[in-house]
Residue frames relative to the residue before (quaternion, step in Angstrom):
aa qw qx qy qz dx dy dz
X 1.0000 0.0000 0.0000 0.0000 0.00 0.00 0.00
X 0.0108 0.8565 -0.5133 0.0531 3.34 -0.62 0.77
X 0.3591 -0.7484 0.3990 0.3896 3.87 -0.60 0.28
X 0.2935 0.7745 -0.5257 0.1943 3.67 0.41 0.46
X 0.6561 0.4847 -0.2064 0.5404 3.32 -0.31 1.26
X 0.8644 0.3200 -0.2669 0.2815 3.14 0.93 -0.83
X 0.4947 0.5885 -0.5736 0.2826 3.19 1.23 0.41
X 0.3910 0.6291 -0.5530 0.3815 4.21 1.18 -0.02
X 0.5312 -0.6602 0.4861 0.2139 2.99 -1.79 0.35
X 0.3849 -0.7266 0.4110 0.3935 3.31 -0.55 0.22
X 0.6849 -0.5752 0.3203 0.3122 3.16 -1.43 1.54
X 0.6319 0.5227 -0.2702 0.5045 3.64 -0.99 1.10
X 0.7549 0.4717 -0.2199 0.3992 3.33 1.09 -1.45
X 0.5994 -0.5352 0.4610 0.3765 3.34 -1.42 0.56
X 0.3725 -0.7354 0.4363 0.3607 3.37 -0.99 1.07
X 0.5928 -0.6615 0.3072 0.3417 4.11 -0.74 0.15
X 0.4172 -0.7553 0.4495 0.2311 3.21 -0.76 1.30
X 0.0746 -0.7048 0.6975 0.1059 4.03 -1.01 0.77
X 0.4340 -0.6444 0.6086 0.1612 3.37 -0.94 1.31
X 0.4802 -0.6046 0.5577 0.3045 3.54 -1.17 1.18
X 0.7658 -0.3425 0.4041 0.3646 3.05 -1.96 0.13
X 0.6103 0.6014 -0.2761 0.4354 3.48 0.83 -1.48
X 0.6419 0.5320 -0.2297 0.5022 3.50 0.81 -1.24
X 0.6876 0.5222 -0.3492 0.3641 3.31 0.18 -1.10
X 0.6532 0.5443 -0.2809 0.4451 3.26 0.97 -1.62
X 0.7428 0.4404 -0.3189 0.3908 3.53 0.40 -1.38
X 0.4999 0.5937 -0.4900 0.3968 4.00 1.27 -0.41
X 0.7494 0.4737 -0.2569 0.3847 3.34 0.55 -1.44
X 0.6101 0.5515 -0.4121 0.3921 3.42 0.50 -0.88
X 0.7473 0.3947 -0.3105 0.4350 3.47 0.99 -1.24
X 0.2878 0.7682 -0.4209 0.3871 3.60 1.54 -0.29
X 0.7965 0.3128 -0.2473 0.4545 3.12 0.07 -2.04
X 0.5450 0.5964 -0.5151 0.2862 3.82 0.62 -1.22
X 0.5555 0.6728 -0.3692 0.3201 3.65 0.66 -1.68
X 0.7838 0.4673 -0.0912 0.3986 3.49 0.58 -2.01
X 0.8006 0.4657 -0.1058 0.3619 3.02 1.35 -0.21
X 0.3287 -0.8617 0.1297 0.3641 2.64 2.20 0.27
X 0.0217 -0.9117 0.3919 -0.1214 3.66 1.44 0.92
X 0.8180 0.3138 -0.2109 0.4334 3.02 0.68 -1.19
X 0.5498 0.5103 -0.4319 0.5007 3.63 1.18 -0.11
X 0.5866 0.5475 -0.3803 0.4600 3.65 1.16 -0.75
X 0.7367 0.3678 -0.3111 0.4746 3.36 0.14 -0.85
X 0.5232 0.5571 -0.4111 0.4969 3.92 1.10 0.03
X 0.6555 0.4579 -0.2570 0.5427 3.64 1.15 -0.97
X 0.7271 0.2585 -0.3992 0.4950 4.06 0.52 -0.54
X 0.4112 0.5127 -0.6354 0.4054 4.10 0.59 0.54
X 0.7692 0.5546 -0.2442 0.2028 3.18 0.82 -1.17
X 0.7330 0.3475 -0.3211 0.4887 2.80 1.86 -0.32
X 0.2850 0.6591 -0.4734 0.5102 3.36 0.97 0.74
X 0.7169 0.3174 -0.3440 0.5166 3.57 0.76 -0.76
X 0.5799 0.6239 -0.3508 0.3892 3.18 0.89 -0.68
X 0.6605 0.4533 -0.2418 0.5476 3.60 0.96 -0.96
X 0.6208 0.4187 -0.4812 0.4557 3.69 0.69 -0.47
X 0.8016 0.4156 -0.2957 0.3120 3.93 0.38 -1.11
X 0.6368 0.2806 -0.5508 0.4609 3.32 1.17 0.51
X 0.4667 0.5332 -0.5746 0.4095 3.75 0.45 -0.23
X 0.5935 0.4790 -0.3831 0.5211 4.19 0.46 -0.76
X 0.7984 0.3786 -0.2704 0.3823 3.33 0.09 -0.97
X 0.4005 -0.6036 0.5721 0.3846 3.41 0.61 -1.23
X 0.3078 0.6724 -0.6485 0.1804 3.46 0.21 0.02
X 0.2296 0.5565 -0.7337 0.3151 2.90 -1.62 1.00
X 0.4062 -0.6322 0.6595 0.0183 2.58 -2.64 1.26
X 0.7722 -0.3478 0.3318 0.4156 3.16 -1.57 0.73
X 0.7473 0.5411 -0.2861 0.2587 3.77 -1.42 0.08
X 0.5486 -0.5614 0.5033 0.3613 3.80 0.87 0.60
X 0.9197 -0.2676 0.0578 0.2813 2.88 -1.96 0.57
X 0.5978 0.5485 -0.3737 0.4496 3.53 1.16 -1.74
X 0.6757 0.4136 -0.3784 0.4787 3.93 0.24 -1.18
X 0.5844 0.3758 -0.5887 0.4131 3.92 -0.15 0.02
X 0.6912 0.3255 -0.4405 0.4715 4.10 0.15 0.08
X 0.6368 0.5566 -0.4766 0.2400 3.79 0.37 0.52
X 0.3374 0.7636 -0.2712 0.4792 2.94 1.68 0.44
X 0.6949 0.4551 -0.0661 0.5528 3.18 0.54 -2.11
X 0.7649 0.5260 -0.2090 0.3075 3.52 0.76 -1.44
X 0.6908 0.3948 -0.2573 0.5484 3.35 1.46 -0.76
X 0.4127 0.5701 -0.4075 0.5819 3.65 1.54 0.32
X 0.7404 0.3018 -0.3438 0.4925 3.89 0.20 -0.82
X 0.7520 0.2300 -0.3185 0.5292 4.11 0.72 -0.61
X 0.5937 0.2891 -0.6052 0.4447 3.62 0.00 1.29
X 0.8075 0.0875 -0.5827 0.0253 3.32 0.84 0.56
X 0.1156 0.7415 -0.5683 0.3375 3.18 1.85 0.99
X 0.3738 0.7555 -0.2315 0.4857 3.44 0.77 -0.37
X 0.6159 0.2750 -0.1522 0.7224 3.80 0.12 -1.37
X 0.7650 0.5513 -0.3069 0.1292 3.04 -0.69 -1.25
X 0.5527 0.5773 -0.0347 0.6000 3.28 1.74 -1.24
X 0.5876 0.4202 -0.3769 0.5797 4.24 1.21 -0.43
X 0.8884 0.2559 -0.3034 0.2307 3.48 0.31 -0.73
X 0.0099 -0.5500 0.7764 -0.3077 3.43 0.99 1.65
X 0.7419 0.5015 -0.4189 0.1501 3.40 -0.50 -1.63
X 0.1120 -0.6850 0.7186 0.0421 4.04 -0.62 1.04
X 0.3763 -0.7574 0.5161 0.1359 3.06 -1.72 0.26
X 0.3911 0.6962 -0.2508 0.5472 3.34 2.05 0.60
X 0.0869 -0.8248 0.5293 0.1791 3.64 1.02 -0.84
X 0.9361 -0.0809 0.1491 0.3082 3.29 -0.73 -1.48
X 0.6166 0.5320 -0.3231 0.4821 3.02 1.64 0.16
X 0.5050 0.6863 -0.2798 0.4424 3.31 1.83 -0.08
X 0.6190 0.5400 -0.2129 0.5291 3.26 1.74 -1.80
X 0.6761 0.6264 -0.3249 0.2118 3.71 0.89 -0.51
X 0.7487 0.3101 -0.0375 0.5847 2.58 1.31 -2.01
X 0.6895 0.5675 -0.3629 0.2660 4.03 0.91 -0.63
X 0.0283 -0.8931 0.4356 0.1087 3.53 0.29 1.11
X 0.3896 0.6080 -0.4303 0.5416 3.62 1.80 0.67
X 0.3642 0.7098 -0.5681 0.2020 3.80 1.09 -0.64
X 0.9341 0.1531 -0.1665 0.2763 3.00 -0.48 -1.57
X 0.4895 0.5321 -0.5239 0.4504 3.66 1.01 0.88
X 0.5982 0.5646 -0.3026 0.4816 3.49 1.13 -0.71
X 0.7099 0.2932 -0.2980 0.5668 3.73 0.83 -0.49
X 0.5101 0.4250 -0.5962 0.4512 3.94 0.49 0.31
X 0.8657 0.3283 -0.2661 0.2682 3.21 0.36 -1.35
X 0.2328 0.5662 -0.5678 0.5503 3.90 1.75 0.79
X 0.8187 0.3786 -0.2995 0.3110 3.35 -0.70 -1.26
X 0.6365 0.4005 -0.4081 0.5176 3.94 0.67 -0.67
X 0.7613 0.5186 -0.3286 0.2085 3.56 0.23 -1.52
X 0.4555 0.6486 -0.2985 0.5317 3.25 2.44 -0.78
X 0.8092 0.4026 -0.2270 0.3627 3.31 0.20 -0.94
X 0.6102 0.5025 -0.2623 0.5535 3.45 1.25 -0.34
X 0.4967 0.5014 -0.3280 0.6279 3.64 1.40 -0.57
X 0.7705 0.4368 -0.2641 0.3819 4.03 0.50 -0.73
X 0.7284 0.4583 -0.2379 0.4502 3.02 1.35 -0.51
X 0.3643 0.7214 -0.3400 0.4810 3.40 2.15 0.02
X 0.7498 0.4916 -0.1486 0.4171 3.05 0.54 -2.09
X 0.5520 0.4071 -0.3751 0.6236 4.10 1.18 -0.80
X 0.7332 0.4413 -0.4478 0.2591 3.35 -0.43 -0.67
X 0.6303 0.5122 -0.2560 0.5242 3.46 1.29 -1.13
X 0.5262 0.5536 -0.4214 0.4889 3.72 1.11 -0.48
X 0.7382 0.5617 -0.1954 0.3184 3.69 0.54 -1.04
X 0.5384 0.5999 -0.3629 0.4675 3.24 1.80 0.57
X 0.2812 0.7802 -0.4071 0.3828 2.90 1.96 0.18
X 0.8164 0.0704 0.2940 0.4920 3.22 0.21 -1.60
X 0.4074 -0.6457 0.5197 0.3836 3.42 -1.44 -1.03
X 0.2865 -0.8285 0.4678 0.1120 3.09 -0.32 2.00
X 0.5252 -0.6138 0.4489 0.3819 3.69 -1.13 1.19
X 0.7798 0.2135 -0.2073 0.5508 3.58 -1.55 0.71
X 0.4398 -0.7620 0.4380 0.1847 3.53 0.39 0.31
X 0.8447 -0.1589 0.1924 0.4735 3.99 -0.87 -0.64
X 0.7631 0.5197 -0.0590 0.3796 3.34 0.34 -1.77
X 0.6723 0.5936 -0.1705 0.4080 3.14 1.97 -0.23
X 0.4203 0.7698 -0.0945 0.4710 2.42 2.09 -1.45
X 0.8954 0.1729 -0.0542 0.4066 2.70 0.30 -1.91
X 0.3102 0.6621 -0.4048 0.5491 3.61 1.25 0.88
X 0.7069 0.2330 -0.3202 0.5860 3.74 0.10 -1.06
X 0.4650 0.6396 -0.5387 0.2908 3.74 0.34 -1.15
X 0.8447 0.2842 -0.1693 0.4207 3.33 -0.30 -2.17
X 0.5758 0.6292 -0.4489 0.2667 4.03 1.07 -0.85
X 0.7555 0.5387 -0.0173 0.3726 2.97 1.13 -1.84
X 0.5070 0.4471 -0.4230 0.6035 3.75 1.77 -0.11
X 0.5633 0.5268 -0.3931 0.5007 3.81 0.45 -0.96
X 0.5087 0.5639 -0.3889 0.5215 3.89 0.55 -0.62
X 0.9361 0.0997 -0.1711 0.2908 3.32 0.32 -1.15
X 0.4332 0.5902 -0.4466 0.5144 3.32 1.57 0.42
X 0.5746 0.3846 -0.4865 0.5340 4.20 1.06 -0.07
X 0.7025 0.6127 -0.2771 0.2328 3.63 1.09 -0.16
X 0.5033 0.3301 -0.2561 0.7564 3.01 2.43 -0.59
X 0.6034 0.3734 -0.5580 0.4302 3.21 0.02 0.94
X 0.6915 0.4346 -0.3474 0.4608 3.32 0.59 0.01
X 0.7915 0.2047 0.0200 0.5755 3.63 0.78 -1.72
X 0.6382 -0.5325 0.2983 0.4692 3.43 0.89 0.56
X 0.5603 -0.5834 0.4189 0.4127 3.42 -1.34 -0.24
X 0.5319 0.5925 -0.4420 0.4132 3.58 1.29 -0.34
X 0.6637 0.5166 -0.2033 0.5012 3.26 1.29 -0.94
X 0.5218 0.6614 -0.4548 0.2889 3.96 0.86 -0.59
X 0.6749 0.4233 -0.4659 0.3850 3.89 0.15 -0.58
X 0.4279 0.5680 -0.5984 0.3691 4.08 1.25 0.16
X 0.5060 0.6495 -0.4666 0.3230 3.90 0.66 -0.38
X 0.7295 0.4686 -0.0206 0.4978 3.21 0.71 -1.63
X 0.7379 0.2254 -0.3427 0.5360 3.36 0.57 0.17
X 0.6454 0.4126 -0.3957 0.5066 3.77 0.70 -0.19
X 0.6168 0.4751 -0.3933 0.4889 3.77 1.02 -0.17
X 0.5191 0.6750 -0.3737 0.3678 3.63 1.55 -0.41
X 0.6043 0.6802 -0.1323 0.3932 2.89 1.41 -1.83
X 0.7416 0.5415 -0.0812 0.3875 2.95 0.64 -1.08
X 0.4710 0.5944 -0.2286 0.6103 3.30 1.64 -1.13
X 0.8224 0.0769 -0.1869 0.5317 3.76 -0.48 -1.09
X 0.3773 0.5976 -0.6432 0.2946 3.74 0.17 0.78
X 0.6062 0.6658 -0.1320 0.4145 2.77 1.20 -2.06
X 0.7621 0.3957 -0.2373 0.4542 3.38 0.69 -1.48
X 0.5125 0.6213 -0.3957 0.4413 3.83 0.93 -0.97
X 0.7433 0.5369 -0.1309 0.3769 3.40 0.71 -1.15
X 0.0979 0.6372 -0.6885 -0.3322 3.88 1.16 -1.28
X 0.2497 0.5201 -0.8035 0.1467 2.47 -1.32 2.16
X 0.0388 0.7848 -0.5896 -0.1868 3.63 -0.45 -0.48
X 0.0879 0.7820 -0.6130 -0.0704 3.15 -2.04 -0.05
X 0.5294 -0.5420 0.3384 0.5581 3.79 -0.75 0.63
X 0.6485 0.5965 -0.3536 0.3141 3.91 0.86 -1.36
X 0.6747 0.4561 -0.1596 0.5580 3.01 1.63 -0.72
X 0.2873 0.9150 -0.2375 -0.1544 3.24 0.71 0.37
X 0.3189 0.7134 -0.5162 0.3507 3.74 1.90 0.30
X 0.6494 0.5220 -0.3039 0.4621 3.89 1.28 -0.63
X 0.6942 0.4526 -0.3442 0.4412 3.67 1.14 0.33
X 0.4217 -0.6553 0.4542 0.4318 3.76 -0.36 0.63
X 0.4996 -0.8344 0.1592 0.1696 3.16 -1.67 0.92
X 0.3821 0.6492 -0.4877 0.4413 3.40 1.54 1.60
X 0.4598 0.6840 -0.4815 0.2980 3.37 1.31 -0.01
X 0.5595 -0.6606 0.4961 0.0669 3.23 -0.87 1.34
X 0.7568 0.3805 -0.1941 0.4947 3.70 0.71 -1.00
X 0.8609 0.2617 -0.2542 0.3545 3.03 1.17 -0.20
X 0.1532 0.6869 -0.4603 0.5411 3.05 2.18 1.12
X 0.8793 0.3864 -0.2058 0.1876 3.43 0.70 -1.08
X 0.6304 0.6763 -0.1055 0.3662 2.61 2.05 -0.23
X 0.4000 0.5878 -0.2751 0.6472 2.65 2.48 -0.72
X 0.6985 0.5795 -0.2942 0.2995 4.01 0.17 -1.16
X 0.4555 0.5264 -0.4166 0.5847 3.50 1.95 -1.52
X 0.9233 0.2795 -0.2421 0.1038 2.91 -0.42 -1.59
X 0.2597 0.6819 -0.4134 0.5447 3.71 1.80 0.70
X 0.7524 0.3681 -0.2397 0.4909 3.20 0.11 -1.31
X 0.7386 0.4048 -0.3984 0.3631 3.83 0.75 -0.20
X 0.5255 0.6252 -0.3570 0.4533 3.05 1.31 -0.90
X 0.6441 0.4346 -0.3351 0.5329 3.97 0.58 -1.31
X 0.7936 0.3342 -0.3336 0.3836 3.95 0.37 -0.37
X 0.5341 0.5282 -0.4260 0.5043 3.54 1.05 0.11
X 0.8072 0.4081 -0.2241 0.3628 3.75 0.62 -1.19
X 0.3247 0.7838 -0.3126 0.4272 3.35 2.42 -0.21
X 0.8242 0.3941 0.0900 0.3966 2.67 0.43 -2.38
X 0.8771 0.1810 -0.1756 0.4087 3.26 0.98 -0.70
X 0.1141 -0.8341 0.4195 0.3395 3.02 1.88 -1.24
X 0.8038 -0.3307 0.2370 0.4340 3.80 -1.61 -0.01
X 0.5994 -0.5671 0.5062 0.2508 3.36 -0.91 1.56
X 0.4051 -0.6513 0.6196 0.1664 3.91 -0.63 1.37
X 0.2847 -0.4978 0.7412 0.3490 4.11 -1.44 0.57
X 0.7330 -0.4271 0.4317 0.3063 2.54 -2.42 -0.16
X 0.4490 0.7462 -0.3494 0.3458 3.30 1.72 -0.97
X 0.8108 0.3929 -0.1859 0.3919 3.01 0.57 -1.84
C-alpha cells in the first residue's frame, strides 16, 4: 500500500483556488490592520471629530480668555494622536519582526493613513463652529503630537504610547496658562509660524522613522 496518488483530487472536485500575489498582499495588510485594532481606531477618531463638532456648535469652553478656547480642540487633537500611537502595539512580538518582511511598510503606511484619517475626522468636526487658529494648525499639532506618540511606543511600548500625548498635552496648556510659547512647542505658536511648522515636521519625520524601523518597544511578557 502506498500513498501515491493521493495528493490528486478526487474526480468531480473543484480544482484549487491559489490567491494571486496581489491578493495575498491585500490579505495581510488587512491581517496586520485587524491586529492592530484599525478599524475600532478609525471608529474612535470619527468620534472625535464628532466630538470636536459638538463643542465648536455648542461653544464649550473654559474660563481664561482666548488661550483657554484651544483647550478644547487641543485635548481633541492629543486624544487622537493618542489612538493613533496604541496601535503600534501587535500581539505577535518577535515572531512577527522575524518572519514579516511587509512589517515595516505596513507600519509606515498605519501611522500616515491614521494620521491623515485624524486630520479628516477634525477637519470635518470644524464645521461645527470656528475652530481657534484655524486649519493649518490643526493640522500641525495633529501630525506633531502623533509623532510624539510613535517616539513614545518606541520607547515605552505601544500599550504605553498615548503617555506621549498626554504629557505633551500637559505641557502645552502649562505653557499656554503661562504666555509661554515655543516652535518645540508648537500648538503655542500661531499657525504661519514657520519654526514651528518645522519642528512639528522633524519631529514627524522621526517619529515615522523610528516606528518604520523599529516599531512599538516589545514587553518582557511578549
Amino acid at each position: 500500500m502506498t500513498a501515491a496518488g493521493v495528493h490528486q483530487s478526487a474526480p468531480g472536485a473543484a480544482p484549487a483556488q491559489v490567491a494571486s500575489p496581489g491578493q495575498a498582499r491585500l490579505r495581510l495588510a488587512w491581517l496586520y490592520l485587524v491586529s492592530r485594532r484599525v478599524p475600532g481606531a478609525l471608529a474612535l477618531l470619527a468620534g472625535f471629530g464628532l466630538l470636536l463638532w459638538a463643542a465648536l456648535f455648542w461653544h464649550w469652553n473654559v474660563a481664561g480668555g482666548a488661550a483657554a478656547a484651544m483647550v478644547i480642540p487641543l485635548i481633541v487633537e492629543a486624544g487622537a494622536a493618542a489612538v493613533i500611537a496604541v496601535t503600534t502595539s501587535g500581539p505577535f512580538g518577535e515572531p512577527e519582526r522575524a518572519t514579516g518582511l511587509w512589517l515595516p511598510y505596513l507600519r509606515l503606511g498605519t501611522a500616515v493613513a491614521l494620521t491623515a484619517a485624524a486630520v479628516g475626522a477634525l477637519a470635518a468636526g470644524a464645521t461645527g463652529g470656528t475652530l481657534p487658529e484655524g486649519f493649518l494648525a490643526m493640522f500641525r499639532n495633529v501630525a506633531g503630537i502623533t509623532a510624539v506618540g510613535l517616539l513614545s511606543a518606541a520607547v515605552l511600548g505601544g500599550m504605553l504610547a498615548w503617555a506621549g500625548p498626554m504629557a505633551y498635552l500637559v505641557i502645552t496648556e502649562t505653557m499656554l496658562a503661562g504666555g509661554r510659547t515655543s516652535p518645540w512647542v508648537w500648538p503655542t505658536k500661531p499657525p504661519h509660524d514657520l519654526g514651528a511648522a518645522l519642528c512639528a515636521s522633524l519631529v514627524f519625520a522621526v517619529g515615522a522613522v523610528a516606528v518604520t524601523l523599529r516599531g512599538a518597544r516589545d514587553s518582557a511578557r511578549q
